[in-house]
C-alpha positions as CSV (number, residue, x, y, z in Angstrom):
1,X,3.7,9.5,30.4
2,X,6.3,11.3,28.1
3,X,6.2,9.3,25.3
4,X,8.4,12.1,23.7
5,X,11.8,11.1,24.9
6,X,11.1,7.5,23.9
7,X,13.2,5.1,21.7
8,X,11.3,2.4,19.6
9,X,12.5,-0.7,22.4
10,X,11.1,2.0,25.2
11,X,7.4,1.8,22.6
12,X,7.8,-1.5,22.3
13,X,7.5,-2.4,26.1
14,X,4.8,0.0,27.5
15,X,1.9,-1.4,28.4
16,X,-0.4,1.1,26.7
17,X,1.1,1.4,23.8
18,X,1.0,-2.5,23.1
19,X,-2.8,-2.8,24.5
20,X,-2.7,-0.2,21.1
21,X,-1.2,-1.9,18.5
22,X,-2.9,-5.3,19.8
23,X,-6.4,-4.5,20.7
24,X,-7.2,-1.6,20.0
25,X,-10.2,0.3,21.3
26,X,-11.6,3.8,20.5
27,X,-9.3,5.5,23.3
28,X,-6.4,4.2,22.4
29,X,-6.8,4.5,19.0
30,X,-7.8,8.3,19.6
31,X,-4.8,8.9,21.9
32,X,-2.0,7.4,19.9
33,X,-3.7,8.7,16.2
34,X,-4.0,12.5,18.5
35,X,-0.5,11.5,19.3
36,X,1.1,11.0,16.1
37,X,-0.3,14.0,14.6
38,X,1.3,16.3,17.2
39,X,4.1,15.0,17.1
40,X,4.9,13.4,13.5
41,X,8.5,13.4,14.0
42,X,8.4,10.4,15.8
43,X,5.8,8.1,13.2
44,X,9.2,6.2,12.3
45,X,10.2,5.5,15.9
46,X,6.3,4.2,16.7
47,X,6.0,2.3,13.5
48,X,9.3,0.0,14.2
49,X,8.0,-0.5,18.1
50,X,4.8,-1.7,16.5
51,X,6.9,-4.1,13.8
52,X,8.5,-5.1,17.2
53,X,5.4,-5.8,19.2
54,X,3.5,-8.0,16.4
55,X,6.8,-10.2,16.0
56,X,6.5,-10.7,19.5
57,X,3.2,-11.3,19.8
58,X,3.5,-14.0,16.7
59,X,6.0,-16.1,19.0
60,X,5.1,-19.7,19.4
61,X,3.2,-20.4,22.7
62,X,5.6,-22.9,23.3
63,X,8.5,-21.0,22.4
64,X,11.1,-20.9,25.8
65,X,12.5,-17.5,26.8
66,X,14.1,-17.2,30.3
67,X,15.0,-14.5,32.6
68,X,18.7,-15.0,32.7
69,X,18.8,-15.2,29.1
70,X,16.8,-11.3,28.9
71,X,18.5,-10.1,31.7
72,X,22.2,-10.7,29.4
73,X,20.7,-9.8,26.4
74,X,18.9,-6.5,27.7
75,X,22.0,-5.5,29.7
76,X,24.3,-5.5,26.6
77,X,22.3,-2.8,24.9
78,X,20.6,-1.1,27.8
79,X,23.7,-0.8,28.9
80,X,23.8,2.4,31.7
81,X,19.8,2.4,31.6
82,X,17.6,2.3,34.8
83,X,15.8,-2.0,35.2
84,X,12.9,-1.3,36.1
85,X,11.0,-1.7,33.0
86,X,12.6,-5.1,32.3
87,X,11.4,-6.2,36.2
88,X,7.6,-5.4,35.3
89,X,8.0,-7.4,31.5
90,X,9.5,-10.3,33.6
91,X,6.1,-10.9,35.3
92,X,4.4,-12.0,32.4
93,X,5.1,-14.2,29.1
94,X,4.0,-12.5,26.4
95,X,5.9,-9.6,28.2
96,X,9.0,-12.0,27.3
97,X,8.9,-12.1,24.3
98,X,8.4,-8.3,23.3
99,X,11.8,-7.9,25.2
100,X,13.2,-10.6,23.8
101,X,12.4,-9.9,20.4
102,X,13.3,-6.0,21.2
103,X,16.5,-7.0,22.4
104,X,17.3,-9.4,19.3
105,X,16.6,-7.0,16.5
106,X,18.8,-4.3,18.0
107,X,21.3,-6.4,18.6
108,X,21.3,-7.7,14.8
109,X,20.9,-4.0,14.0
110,X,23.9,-2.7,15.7
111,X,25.4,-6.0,14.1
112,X,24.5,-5.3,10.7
113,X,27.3,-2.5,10.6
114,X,30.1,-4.6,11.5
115,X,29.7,-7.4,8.6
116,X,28.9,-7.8,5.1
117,X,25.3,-8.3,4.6
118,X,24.2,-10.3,1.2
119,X,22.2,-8.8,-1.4
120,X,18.2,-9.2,-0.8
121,X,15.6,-8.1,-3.0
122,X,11.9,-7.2,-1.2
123,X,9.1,-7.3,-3.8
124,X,5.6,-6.4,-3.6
125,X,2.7,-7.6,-6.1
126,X,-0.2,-6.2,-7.4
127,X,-2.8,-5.0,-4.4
128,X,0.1,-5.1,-1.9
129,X,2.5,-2.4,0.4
130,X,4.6,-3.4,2.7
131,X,6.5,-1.7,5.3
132,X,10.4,-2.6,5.8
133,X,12.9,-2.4,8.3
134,X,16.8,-2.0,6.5
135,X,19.3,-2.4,8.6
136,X,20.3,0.9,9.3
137,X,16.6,1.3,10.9
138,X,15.5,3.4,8.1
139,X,11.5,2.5,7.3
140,X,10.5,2.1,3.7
141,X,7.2,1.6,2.5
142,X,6.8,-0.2,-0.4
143,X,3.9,0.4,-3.3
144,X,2.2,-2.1,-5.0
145,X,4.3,-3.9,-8.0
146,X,7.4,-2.9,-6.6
147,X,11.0,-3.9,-5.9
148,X,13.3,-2.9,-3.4
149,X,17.3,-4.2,-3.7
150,X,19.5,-3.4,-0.9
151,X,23.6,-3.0,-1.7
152,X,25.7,-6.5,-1.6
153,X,28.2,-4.9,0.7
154,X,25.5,-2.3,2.6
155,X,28.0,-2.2,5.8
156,X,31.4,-2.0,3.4
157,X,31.2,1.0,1.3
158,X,30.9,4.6,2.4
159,X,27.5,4.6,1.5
160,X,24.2,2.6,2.1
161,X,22.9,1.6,-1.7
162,X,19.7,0.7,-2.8
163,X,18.1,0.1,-5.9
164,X,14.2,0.7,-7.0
165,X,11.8,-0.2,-9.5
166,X,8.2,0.7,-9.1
167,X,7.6,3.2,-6.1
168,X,8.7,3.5,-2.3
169,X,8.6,6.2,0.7
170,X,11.9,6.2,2.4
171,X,12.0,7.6,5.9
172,X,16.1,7.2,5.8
173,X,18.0,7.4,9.5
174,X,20.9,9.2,10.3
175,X,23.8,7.4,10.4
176,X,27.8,7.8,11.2
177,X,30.7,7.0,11.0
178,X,33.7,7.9,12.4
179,X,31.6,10.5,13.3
180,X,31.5,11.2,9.4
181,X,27.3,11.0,8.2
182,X,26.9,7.8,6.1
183,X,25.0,8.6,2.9
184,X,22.4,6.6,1.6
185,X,21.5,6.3,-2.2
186,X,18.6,5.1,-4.0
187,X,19.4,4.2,-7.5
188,X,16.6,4.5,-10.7
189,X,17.3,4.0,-14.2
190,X,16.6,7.9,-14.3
191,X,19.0,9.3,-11.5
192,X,20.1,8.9,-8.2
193,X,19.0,10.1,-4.8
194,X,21.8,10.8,-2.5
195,X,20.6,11.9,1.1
196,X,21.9,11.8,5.0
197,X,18.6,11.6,7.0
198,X,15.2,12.7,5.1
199,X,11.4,11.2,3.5
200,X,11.4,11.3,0.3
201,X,9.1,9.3,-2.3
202,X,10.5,7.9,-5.3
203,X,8.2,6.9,-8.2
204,X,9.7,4.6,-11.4
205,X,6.7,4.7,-13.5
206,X,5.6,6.2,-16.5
207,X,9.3,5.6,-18.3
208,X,10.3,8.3,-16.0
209,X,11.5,8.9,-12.2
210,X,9.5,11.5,-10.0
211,X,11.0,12.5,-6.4
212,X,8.8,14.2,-3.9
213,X,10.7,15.8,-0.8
214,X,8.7,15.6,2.4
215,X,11.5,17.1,4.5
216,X,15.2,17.3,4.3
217,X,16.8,17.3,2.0
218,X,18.1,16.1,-1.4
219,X,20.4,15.7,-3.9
220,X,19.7,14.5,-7.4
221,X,22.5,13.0,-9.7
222,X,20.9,12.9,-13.2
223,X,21.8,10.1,-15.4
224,X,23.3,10.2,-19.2
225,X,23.4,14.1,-19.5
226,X,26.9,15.7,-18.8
227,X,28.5,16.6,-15.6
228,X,26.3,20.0,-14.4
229,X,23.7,17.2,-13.4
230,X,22.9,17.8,-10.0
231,X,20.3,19.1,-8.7
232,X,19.0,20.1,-4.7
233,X,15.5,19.7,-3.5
234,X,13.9,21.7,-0.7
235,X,10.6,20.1,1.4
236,X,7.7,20.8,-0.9
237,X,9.7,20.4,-4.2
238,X,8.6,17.4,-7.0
239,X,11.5,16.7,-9.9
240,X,10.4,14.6,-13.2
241,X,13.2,13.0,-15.4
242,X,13.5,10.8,-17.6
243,X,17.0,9.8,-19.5
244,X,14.8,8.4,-22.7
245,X,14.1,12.1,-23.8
246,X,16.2,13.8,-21.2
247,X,13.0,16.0,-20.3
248,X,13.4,17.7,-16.7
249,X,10.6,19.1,-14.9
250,X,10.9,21.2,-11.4
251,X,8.1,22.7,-9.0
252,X,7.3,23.3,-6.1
253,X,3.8,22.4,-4.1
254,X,2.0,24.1,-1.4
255,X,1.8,20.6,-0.1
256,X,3.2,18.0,-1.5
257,X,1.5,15.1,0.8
258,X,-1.1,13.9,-1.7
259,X,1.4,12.6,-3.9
260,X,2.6,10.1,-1.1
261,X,-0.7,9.4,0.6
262,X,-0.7,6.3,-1.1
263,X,1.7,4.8,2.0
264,X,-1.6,5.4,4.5
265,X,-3.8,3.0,2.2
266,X,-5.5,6.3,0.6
267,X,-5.6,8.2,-2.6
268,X,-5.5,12.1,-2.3
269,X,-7.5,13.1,-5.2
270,X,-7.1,17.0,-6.2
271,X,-8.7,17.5,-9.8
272,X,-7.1,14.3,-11.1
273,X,-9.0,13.1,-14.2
274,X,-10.7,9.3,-14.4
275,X,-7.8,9.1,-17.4
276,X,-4.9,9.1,-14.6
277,X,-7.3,6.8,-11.8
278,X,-7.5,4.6,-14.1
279,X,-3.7,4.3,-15.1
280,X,-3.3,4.4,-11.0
281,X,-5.3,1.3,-10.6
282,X,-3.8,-0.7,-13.6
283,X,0.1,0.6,-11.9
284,X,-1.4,-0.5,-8.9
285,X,-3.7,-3.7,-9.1
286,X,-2.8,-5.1,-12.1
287,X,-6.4,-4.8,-14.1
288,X,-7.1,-3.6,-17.5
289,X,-9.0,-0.8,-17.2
290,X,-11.4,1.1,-20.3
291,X,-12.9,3.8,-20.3
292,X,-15.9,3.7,-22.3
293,X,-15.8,7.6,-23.8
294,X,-13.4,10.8,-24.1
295,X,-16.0,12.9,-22.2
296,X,-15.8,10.6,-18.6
297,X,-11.9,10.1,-19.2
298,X,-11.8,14.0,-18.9
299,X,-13.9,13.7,-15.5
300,X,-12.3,15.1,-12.5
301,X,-12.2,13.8,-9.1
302,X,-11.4,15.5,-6.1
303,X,-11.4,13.5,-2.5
304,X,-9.9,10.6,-0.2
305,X,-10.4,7.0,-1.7
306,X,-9.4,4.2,0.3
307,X,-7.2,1.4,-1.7
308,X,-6.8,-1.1,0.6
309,X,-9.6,-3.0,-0.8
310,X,-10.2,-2.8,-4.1
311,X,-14.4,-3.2,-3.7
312,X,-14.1,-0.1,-1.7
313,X,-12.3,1.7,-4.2
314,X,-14.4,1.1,-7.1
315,X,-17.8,1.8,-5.0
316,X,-16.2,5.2,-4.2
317,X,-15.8,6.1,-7.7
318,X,-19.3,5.2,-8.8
319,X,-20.7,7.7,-5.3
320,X,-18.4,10.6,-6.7
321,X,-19.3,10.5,-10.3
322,X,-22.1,9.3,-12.7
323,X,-20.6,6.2,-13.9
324,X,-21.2,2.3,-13.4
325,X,-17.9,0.2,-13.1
326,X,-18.6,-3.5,-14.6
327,X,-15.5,-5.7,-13.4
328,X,-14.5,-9.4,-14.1
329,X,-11.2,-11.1,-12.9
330,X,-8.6,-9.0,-15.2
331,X,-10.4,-6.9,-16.2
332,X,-12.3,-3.3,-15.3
333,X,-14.9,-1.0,-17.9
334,X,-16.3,2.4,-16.8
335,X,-19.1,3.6,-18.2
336,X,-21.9,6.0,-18.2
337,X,-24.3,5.4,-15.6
338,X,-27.9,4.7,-16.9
């Protein structure tokens, strides 16, 4: 199969794909990981073909969905396409309902351009990510203890505005019109990121913004310093500013992925010092954390440390370095181990 030439509704109704993001089983789970790592270009396509094929497999059992009524819907935006496909998903329920739930989110996709669309704020708490669909089919993934605000008139303006607090990967979709490219913007109290079609992470924290360009690229609109306050990123390249002491900082990194990993449930650890893990986990679970002495705040940690449980975290911690980790409800002290 040539999964390369496929759109997300084209994921979202192949039958090995969907026995994937169901049940998976070691060979699917090898194939489609093998995949995805050849070919990382299309993670945003697969990831909204998965969003599609959970929805669908959510449905209510009782929930009615006829041919006739796929057959219109598929036709208005398969329009020119070969049937076939639609034939086979006819021949079974759920099969129904991953077209029909294809066909209605593209449909209120393409519709999302031709209307106002109210404000909406997406919010995470402490311990949780969260992947979302905008509109415009660009994927942002969400940190713990964020916010996400999307524009009050996303489909009026020349651009596509949203507004951040806390931290978010933005894999951002190129859009026209009037064969013009639409610009989207991510506002921080910090600065502005203005781009056409990139990844990019965005981090709020710290009294400061920090942008991370995965590939693309970028342009920076500094806030509250004159008008020579732009600035262009290249892949690679990590910008810190901050408009409360108007202190910039530029470099570039060899590889710049550890600083995002956090999107695949995992902290990339290169030499970062149980001082900075410990103001991660507070940023990110919402725990006091102490530190019982200078020397183990100084330690250094290099690794991968799964966050998608916080047990598993901590565990991880105490097999890298000499330390016990004591924790109650709120509330997390490190110390020496005995």
């Amino acid at each position: 199969m040539n999964y390369l030439s496929f759109e997300p509704e084209d994921f979202a109704v192949d039958e090995y794909f969907c026995r994937w993001v169901l049940s998976p089983s070691p060979e699917t789970e090898a194939f489609w990981q093998d995949w995805l790592f050849r070919n990382p270009g299309k993670n945003k396509h697969v990831e909204i073909a998965r969003q599609l094929v959970l929805l669908a497999s959510s449905a209510e059992d009782n929930q009615q969905i006829t041919s006739e009524t796929i057959d219109r819907i598929w036709q208005g935006i398969e329009e020119g396409k070969q049937t076939e496909k639609l034939h086979f998903l006819l021949k079974s329920k759920f099969w129904l309902k991953v077209a029909a739930a294809v066909s209605l989110l593209v449909l209120v996709f393409a519709g999302y351009f031709q209307k106002k669309v109210q404000s909406h704020t997406y919010r995470t708490a402490f311990g949780e990510s969260r992947r979302l669909l905008l509109p415009d089919k660009s994927l942002v993934t969400l940190n713990a203890n964020s916010s996400l605000r999307i524009s009050d008139e996303w489909g009026r303006p020349k651009e596509r505005e949203v507004w951040l607090e806390g931290e978010a990967f933005f894999s951002v979709s190129k859009t026209k019109r009037k064969n013009r490219p639409v610009k989207f913007v991510v506002h921080t109290p910090d600065l502005n990121v203005e781009v056409k079609g990139t990844e990019f992470n965005v981090n709020t924290r710290k009294n400061k913004t920090s942008v991370v360009l995965s590939e693309g690229l970028v342009h920076l609109y500094l806030c509250g310093i004159g008008d020579k306050n732009e600035i262009r990123m290249k892949p690679g390249d990590l910008v810190d500013f901050s408009t409360g002491d108007k202190k910039l900082s530029r470099k570039h990194l060899a590889d710049a992925s550890p600083l995002y990993s956090w999107k695949n449930n995992i902290w990339t650890l290169d030499g970062t010092s149980l001082e900075d893990i410990s103001i991660l986990i507070q940023e990110t679970y919402g725990l006091t954390v102490n530190v019982e002495n200078e020397y183990l705040r100084k330690q250094k940690v290099n690794g991968i440390i799964p966050t998608d449980n916080m047990e598993d975290l901590l565990h991880a911690l105490e097999s890298i370095l000499p330390i016990t980790i004591i924790k109650d409800e709120s509330h997390i002290l490190i110390k020496n181990r005995l």
